[in-house]
PyMOL commands that place a pseudoatom at each C-alpha (Angstrom):
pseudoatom trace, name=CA, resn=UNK, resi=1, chain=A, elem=C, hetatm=0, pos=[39.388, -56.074, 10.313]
pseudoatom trace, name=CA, resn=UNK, resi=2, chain=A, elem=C, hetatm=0, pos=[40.680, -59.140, 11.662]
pseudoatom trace, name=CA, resn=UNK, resi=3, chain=A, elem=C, hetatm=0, pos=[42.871, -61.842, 10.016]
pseudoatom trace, name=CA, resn=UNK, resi=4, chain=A, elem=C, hetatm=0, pos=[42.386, -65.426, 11.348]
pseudoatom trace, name=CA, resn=UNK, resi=5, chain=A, elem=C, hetatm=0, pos=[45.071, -66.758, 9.596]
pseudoatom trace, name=CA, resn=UNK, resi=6, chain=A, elem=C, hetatm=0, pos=[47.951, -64.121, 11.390]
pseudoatom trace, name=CA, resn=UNK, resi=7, chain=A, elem=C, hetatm=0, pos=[46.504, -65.013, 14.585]
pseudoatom trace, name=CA, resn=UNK, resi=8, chain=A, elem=C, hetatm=0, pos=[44.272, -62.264, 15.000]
pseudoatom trace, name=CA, resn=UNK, resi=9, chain=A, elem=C, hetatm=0, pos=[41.061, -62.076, 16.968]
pseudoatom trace, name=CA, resn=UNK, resi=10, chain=A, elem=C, hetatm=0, pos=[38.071, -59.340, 17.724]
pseudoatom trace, name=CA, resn=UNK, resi=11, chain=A, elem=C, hetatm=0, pos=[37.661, -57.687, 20.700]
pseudoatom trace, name=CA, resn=UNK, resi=12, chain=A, elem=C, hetatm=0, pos=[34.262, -56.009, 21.047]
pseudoatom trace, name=CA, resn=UNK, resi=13, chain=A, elem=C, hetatm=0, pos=[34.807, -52.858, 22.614]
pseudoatom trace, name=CA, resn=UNK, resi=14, chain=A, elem=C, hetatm=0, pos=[31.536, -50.764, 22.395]
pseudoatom trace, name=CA, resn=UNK, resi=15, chain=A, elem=C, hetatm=0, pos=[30.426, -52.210, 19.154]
pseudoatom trace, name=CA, resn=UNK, resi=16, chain=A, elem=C, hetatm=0, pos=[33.822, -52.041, 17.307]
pseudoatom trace, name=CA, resn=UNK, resi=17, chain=A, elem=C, hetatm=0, pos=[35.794, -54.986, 16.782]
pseudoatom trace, name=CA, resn=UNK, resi=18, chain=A, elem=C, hetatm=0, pos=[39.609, -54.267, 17.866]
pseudoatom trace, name=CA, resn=UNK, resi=19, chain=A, elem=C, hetatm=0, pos=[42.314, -56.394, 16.501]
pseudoatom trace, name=CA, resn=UNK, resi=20, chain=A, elem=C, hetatm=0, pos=[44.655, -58.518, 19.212]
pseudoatom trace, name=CA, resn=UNK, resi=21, chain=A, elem=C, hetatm=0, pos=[47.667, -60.674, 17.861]
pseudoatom trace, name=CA, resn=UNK, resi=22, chain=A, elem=C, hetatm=0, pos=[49.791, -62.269, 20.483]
pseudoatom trace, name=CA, resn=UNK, resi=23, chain=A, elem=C, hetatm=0, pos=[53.460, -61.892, 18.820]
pseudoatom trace, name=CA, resn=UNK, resi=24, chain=A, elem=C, hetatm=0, pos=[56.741, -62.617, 19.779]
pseudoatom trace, name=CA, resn=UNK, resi=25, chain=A, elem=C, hetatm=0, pos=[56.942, -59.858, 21.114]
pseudoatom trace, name=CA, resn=UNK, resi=26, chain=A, elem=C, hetatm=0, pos=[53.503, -59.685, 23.362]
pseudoatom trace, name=CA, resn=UNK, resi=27, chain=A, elem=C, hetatm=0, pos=[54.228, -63.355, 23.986]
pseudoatom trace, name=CA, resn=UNK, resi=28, chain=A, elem=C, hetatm=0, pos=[57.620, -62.532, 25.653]
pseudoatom trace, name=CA, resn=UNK, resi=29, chain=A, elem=C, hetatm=0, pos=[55.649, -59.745, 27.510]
pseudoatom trace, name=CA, resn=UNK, resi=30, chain=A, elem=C, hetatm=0, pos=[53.054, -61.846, 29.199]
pseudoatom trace, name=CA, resn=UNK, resi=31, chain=A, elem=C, hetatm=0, pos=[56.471, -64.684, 29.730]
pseudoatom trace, name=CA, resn=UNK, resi=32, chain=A, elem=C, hetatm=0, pos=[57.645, -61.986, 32.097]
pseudoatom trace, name=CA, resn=UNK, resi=33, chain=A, elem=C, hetatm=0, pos=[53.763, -60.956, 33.650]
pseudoatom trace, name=CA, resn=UNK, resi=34, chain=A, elem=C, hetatm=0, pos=[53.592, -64.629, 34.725]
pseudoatom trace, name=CA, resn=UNK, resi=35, chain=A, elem=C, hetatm=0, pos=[57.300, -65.214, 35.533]
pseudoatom trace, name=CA, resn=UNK, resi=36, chain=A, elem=C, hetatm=0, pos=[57.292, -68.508, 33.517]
pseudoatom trace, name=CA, resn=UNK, resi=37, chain=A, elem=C, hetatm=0, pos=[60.738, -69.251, 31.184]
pseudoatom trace, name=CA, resn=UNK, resi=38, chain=A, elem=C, hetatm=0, pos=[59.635, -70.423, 27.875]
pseudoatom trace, name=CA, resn=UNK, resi=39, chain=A, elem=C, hetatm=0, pos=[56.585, -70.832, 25.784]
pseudoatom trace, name=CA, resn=UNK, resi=40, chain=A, elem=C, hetatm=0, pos=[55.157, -74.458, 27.154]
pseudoatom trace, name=CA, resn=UNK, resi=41, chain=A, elem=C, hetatm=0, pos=[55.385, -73.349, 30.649]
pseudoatom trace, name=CA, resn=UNK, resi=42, chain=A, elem=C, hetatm=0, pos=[53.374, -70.547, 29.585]
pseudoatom trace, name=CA, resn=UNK, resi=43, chain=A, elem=C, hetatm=0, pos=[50.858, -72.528, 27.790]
pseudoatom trace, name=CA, resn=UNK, resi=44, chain=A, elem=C, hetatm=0, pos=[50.805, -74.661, 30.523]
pseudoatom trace, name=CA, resn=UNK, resi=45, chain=A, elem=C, hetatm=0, pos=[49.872, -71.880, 32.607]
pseudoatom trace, name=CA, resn=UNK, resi=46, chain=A, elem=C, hetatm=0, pos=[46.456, -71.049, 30.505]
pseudoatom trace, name=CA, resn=UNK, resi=47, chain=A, elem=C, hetatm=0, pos=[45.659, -74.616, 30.378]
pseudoatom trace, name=CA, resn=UNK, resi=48, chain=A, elem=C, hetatm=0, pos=[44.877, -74.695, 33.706]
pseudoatom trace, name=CA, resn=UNK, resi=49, chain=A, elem=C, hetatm=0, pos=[41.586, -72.322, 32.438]
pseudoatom trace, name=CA, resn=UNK, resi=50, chain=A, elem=C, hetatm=0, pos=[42.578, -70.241, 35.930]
pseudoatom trace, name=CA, resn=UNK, resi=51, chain=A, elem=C, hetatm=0, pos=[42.262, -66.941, 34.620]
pseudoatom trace, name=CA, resn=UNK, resi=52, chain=A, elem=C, hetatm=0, pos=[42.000, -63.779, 37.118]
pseudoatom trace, name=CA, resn=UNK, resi=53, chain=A, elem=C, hetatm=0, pos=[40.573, -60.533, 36.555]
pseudoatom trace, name=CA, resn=UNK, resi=54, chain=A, elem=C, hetatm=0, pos=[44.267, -59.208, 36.236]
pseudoatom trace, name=CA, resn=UNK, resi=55, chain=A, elem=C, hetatm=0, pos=[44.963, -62.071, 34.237]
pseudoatom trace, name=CA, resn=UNK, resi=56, chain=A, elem=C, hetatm=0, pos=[42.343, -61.519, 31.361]
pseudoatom trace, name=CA, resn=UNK, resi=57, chain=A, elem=C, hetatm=0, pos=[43.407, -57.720, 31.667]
pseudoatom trace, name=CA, resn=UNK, resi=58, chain=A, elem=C, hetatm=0, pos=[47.369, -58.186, 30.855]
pseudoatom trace, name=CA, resn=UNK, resi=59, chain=A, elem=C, hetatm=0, pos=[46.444, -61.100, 28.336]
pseudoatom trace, name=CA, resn=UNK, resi=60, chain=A, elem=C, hetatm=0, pos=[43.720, -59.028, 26.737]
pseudoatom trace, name=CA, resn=UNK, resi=61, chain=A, elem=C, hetatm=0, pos=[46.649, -55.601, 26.593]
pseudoatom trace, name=CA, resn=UNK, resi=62, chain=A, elem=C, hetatm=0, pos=[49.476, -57.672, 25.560]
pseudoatom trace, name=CA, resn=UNK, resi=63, chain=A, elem=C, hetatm=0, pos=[47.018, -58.943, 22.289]
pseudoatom trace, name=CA, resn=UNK, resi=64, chain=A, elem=C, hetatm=0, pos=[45.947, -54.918, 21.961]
pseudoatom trace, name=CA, resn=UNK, resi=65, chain=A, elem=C, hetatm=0, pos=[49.918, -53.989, 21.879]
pseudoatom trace, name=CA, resn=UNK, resi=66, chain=A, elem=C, hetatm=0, pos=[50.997, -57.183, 19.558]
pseudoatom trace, name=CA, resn=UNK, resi=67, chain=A, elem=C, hetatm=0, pos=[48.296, -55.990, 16.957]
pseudoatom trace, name=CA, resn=UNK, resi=68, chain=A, elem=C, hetatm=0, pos=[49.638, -51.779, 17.359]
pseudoatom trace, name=CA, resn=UNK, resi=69, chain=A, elem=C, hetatm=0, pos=[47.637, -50.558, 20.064]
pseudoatom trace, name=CA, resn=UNK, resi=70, chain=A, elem=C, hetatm=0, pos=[48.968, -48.833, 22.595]
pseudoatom trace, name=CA, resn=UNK, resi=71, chain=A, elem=C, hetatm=0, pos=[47.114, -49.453, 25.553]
pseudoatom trace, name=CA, resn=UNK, resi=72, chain=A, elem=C, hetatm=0, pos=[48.473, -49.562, 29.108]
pseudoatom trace, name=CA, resn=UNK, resi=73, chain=A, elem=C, hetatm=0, pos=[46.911, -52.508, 31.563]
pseudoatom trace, name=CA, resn=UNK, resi=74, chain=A, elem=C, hetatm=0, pos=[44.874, -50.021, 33.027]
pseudoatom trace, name=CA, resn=UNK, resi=75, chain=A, elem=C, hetatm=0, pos=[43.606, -48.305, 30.007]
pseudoatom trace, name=CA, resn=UNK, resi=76, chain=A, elem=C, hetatm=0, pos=[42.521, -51.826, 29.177]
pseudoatom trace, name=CA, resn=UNK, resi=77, chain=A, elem=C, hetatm=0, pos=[40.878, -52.326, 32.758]
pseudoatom trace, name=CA, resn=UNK, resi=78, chain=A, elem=C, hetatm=0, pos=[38.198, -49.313, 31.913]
pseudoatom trace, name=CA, resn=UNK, resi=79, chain=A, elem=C, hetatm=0, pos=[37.591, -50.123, 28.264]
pseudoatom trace, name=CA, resn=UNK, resi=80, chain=A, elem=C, hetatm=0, pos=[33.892, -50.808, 27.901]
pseudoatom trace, name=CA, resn=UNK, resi=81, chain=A, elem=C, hetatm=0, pos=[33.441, -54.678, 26.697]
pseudoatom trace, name=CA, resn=UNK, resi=82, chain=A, elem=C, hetatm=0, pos=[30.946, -55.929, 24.752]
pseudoatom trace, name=CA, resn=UNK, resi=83, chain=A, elem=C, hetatm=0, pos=[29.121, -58.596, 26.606]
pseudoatom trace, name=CA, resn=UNK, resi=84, chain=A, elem=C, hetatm=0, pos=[31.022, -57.175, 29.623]
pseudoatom trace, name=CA, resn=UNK, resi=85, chain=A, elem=C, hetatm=0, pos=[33.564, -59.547, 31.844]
pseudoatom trace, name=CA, resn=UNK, resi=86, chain=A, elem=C, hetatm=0, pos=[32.072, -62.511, 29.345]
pseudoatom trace, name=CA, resn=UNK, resi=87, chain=A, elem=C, hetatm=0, pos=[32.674, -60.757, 26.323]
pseudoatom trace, name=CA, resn=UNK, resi=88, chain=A, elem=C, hetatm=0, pos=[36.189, -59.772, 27.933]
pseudoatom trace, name=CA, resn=UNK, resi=89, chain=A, elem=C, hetatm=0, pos=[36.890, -63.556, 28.928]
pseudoatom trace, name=CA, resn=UNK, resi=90, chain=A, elem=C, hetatm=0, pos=[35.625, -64.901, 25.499]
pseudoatom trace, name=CA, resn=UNK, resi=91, chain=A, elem=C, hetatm=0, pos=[37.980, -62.727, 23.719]
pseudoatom trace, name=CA, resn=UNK, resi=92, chain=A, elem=C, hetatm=0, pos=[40.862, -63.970, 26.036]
pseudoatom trace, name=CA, resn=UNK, resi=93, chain=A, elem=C, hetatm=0, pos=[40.263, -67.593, 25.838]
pseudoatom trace, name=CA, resn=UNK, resi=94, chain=A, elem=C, hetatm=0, pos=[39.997, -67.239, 21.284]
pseudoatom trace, name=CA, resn=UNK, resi=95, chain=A, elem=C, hetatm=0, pos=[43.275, -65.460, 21.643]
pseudoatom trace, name=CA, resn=UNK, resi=96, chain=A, elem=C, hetatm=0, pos=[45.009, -68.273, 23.410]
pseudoatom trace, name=CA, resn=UNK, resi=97, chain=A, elem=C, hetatm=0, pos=[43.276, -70.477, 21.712]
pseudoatom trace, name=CA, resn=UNK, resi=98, chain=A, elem=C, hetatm=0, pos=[44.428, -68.769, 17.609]
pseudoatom trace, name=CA, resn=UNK, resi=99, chain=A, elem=C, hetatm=0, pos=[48.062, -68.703, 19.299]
pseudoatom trace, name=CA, resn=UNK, resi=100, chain=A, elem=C, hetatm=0, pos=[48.159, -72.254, 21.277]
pseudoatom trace, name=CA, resn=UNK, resi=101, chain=A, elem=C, hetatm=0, pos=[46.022, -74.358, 19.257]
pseudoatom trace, name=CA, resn=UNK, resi=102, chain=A, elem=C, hetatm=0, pos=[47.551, -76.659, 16.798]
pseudoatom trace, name=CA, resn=UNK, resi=103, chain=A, elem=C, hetatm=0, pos=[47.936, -75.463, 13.307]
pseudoatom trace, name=CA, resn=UNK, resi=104, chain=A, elem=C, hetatm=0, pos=[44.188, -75.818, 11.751]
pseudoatom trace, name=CA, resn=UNK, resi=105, chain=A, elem=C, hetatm=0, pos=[42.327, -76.211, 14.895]
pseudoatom trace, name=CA, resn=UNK, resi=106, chain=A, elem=C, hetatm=0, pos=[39.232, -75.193, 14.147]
pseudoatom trace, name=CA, resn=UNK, resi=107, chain=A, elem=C, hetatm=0, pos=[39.697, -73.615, 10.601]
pseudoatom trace, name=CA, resn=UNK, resi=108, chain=A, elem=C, hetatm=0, pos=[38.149, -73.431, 8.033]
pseudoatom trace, name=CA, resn=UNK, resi=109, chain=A, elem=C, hetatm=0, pos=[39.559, -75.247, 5.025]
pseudoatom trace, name=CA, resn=UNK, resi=110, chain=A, elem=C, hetatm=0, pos=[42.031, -72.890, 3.177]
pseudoatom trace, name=CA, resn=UNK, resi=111, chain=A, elem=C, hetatm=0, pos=[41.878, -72.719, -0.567]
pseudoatom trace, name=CA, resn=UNK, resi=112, chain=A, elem=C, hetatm=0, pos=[44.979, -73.825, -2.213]
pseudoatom trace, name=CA, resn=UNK, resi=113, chain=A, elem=C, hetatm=0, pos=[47.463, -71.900, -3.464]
pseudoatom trace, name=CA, resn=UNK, resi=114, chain=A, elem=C, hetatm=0, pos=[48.035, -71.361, -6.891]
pseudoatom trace, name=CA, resn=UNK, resi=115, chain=A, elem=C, hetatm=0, pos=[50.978, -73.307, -8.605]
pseudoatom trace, name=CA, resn=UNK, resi=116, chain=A, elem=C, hetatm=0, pos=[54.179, -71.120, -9.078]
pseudoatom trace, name=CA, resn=UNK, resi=117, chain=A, elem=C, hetatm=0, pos=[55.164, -71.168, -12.214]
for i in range(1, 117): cmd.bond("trace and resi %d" % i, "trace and resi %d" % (i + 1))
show_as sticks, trace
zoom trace
């Protein structure tokens, strides 16, 4: 099960949803994958909407890892996508998108919380 509101998105792999977070961790990963220096250049870098085959693959493994999955690139490569390369693309771009966008971007309204006494 996925939670929206730790980042987390769905990837449809053969009809089962599989959790992707990008943390600090995965983020500092794909840093060093696209041999940018800090966090805007590599938002920059995805705002271009230039993604390549490798590129959906290492941003797609990176979310896999930063959510406890162990998958190598590769493994990644030959997993079985729902909606094939479009399903794998969508799943890319709402990745970037829950770990990019500005706070509330497309949310839902979240209920308060309740007062502390």
């Amino acid at each position: 099960m996925v939670n929206r509101y730790r980042g987390e998105v769905a990837l449809m792999v053969e009809g089962r949803a599989r959790p992707m977070r990008l943390t600090l961790g995965a983020l500092a990963e794909l840093e060093h994958a696209f041999a940018v220096e800090d966090l805007p250049a590599l938002g920059e870098r995805f705002a271009t909407g230039r993604l390549s085959a490798r590129d959906v693959t290492r941003i797609l493994a990176a979310g896999l890892r930063g959510a406890g999955v162990g998958l190598a690139d590769d493994d990644v490569a030959a997993l079985a996508f729902d909606g094939g390369l479009n399903g794998a693309i969508a799943a890319a771009i709402a990745l970037l998108d829950a770990t990019f966008a500005p706070v509330g971007a497309g949310e839902p309204a979240r209920p308060p919380s309740p007062p502390v006494p």
